[in-house]
Structure formats: structure tokens, C-alpha cells
N, C-alpha and C positions, 0 to 999 in steps of 0.2 A: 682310384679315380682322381684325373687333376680337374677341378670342377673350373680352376680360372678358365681351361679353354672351351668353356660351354658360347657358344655363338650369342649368348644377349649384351655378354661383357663388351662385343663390337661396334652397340648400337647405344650403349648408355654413357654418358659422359658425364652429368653432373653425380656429385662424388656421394649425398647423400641419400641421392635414389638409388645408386649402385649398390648402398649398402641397405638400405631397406631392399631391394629385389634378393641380395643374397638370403637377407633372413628369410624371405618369402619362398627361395625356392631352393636352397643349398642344401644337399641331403645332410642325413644328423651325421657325428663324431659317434656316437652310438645308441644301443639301442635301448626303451624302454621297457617297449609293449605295448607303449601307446600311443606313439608318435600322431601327431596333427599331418595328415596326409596334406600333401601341397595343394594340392587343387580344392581343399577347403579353406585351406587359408588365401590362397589367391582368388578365389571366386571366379567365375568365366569372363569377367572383363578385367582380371589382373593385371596381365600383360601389357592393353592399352592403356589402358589408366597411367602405369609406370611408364612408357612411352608416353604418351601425352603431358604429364609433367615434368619429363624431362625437357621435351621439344618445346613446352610453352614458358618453360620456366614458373610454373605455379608451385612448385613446392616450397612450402615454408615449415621451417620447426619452431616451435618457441624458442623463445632469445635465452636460452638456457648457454653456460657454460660448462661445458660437459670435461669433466676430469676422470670419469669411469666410465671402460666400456660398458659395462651393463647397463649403467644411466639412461646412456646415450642409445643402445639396441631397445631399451624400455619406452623410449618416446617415441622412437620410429617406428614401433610395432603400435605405441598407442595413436598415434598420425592417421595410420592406414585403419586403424578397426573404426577411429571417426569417423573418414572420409571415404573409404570404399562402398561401394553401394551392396554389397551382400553382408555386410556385418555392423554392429551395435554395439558402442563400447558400453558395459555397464559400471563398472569399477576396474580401477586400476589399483593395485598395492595394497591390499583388502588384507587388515591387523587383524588377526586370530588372538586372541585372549585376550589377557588385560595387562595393565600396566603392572603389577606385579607376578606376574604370568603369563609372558610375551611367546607365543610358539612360534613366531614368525610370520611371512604376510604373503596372498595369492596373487602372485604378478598378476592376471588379467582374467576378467570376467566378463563373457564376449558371447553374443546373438552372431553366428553365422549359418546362414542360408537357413534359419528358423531355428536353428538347435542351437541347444548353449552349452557354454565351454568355461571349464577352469583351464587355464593353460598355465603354462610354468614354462619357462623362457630359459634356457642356459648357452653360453657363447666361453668355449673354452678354447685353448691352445697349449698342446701337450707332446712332449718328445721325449725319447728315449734311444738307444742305439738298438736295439731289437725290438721297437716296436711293441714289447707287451703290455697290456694293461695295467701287472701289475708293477712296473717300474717307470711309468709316465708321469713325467712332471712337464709344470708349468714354468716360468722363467724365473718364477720363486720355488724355490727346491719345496717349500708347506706346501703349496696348492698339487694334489697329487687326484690321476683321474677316478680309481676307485673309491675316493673318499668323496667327491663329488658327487661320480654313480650314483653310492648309497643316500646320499643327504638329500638328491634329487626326487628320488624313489620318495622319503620323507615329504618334502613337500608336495607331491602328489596327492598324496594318501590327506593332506592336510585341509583337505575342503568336506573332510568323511569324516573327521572325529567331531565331537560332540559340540566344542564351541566354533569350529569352521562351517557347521551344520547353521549354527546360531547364527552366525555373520551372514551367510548367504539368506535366509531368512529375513534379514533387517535388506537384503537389496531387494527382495521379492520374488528370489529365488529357491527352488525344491530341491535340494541338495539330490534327493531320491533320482530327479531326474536326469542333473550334469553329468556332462560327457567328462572325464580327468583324464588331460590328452597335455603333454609334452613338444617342445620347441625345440632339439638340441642343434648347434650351430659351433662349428671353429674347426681346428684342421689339425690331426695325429701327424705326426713327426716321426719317423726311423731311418738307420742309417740308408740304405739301398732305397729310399725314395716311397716303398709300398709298405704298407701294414700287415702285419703276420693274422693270418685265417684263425681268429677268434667267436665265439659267441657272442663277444658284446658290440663288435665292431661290423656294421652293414657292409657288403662286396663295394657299395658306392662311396663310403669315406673319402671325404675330402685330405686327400693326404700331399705332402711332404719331405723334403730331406731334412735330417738332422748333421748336424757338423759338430764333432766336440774335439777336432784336431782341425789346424790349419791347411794341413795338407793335404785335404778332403777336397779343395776349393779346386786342385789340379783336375779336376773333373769336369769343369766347365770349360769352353773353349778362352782362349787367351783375351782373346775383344769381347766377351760376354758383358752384358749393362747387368746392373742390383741398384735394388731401392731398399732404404732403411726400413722401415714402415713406424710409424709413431704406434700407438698402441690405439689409439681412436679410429686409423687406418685399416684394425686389424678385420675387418667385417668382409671388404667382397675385393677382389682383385685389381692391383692396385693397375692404376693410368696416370703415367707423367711425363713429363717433359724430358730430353736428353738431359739438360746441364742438372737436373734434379738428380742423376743418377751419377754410380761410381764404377769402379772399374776392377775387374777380379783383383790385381794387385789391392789395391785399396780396400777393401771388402775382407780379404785374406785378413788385414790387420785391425779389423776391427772388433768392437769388442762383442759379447753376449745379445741378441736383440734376435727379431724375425724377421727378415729380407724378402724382396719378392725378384727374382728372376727375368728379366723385362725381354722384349725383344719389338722393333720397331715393325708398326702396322699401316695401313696405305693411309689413315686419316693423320699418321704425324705424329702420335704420341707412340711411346713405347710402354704395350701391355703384358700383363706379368703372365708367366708363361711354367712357371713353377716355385713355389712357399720354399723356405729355409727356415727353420731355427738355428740360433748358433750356441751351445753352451758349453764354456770349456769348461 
């Protein structure tokens, strides 16, 4: 699935609502078991709400300078569980154990439409020339998707053992009764542009070409537009300007990063129309 050409990308322009709507509504990179269905995280007035702060200009984030993405997807998810009217943020970043006994901490604990939720947030980016799972990396050759997979699985599980039980308890919550429901978010990469028919991987993946040879690039038409993408970028599809953009030759010579593929739309910006990774 190429999710940039889903029809909201047409109607949103301000850059950090485009990437809150992605997490809100981009299917996962893969699968849990217990994926947070979109229409519970969106609520039934999702859609305008994201429309209306785009059009009125009301969205603000804390004056944070965000140098990871996760950071930065951790604030915009905790924006929305503030501010949307079917959810309740309880806790955010919620430390299981202690200080000489650290097991790590529950991204968000969240009231939506009455029920409550551990969720677990992950925003990955993974390529490979065949697409499989198990030779997917991140643009740091460590960061690898199975090892994620499992650590994720872990943090799940981490509001069920005995002092996550304890933490939820100090917010006012019955561990007995949370929902442990999953966020996945980011875009698999292979060479021919689609993902190889896996078990972990959903028919909907947001998927990608990989490039680890320059003369891959001969596949795109001659006049094709690419945008760099910074890494803060990497969340919903991108929207720019022409002179922000480069040109297949150009592109061909540059180095390791994830590109978006642009092409000009009636409102004047050129919107990205298919993901690249490049890893030589």
C-alpha cells in the first residue's frame, strides 16, 4: 500500500497536523495482535477536529526542541489524548521499577470513549533488498526490525508484571482491567517497491523502494522531483515547495538517507507520491 496517496494528505498542509493524522490513522509496519484500531484512537469527531486546526491554525506543541523522532511522535500523541474530546490523558512515560531496577516506562495511559488503555507507540523505518523481516534494517545497520518486534511484544506485557501492576495502581488504575493495545507506525522498504507476503507484515503496510545501487534511480522518469526528508520529517508525507526539491541526477549522487518522491498538485506544492530509502 502507498499510504502518501490516501486523499487527507490533499487537504492538510500545516506540517505538524499531517504528522499527528499519520499516527492517528497510518496502518501499522506490522503486526501485534493487538493493534489500537483507528477509529478508537480517532474518535468520531477525529477527522474534524484535525481539519479544524489545521484551517484555524490552533495547533500548538510545547516549545520543545525535538531532536528524536519518537520524542516528537510522544508529544503529538500526548496533544491529541489532551485535547480530543473522546479521550483522557492519564499518564505519560509511566517508570516501572526503581531506580536500581529500571524495566522501562509505559508510553501512555489513556481514557478512550470509557475504556482504558496501556498503549506502546513505535515509529520505525526499515529496508532491505527482499523485503524480509528477517534482514530489515534501519539506516543504522543495529537498529534491526525483529529485534524491535520482540522488545515491543516486552513492553506490552510490561503493565502485567508485578511492579507495572504496582504503577498503575499509584494512577488509580486496575491493571485487571486495561486494554494492552499497540501504535505501530513507519514504512518497510524492498527493492521492487512492495513487501514479500509475510506473517508479521499487514496486506496495508505502508511500503517503499529501497535503493543500494545508483542505477536503480534509472527507474524514475528523467524530470522526476525528491525531497531529502530530515528525520523529524519522517512521520506523514511529505509537502514542499519546488526549489526545496532536487532532481534525479542529483538524487542519483547523493548519499544514504529516505527521500520522498514528489510530484506537483493543483494547490502549488509538490506531494510525495512514493518513500525511498537509499543504503549503499
Amino acid at each position: 500500500m502507498n499510504y502518501a496517496l490516501d486523499a487527507i494528505w490533499w487537504r492538510l498542509e500545516n506540517p505538524h497536523i499531517r504528522a499527528l493524522a499519520s499516527l492517528l490513522t497510518a496502518p501499522p509496519l506490522w503486526t501485534t495482535g493487538c493493534e489500537l484500531p483507528v477509529r478508537e484512537l480517532l474518535g468520531e469527531q477525529g477527522f474534524r477536529l484535525l481539519l479544524a486546526w489545521n484551517d484555524d491554525n490552533l495547533f500548538r506543541l510545547p516549545e520543545n526542541a525535538h531532536s528524536r523522532l519518537g520524542h516528537y511522535a510522544e508529544d503529538l500523541l500526548a496533544f491529541w489524548f489532551t485535547h480530543a474530546p473522546h479521550s483522557r490523558l492519564i499518564a505519560h512515560d509511566v517508570k516501572i521499577g526503581s531506580r536500581e531496577k529500571n524495566l522501562g516506562a509505559l508510553d501512555f495511559v489513556v481514557v478512550l470513549s470509557g475504556c482504558v488503555y496501556h498503549i506502546e507507540l513505535c515509529c520505525k523505518y526499515y529496508g532491505a533488498a527482499d523485503g524480509q523481516p528477517e534482514n530489515m534494517l534501519g539506516l543504522n545497520r543495529e537498529d534491526k526490525l525483529l529485534h524491535k518486534y520482540h522488545k515491543l511484544n516486552q513492553q506490552i506485557a510490561l503493565s502485567g508484571c508485578l511492579e507495572g501492576r504496582a504503577a498503575l495502581a499509584d494512577l488509580g488504575v486496575d491493571a485487571d482491567t486495561i486494554q494492552r493495545v499497540s501504535v505501530v507506525r513507519g514504512v518497510g522498504f524492498a527493492r521492487t517497491g512492495v513487501l514479500p507476503e509475510n506473517a508479521i507484515y499487514p496486506p496495508n503496510a505502508w511500503q517503499g523502494v529501497w535503493i543500494d545501487d545508483a542505477t536503480q534511480w534509472q527507474q524514475f522518469d528523467e524530470d522526476a522531483r525528491f525531497y531529502p526528508l530530515n528525520r523529524m520529517e519522517y512521520l506523514a508525507p511529505a509537502r514542499v515547495a519546488l526549489e526545496q526539491t532536487i532532481n534525479r541526477e542529483m538524487v542519483a549522487q547523493s548519499g544514504d538517507g529516505i527521500y520522498a518522491h514528489v510530484a506537483l498538485r493543483p494547490d502549488g506544492f509538490l506531494h510525495e507520491i512514493q518513500r525511498i530509502m537509499v543504503k549503499k
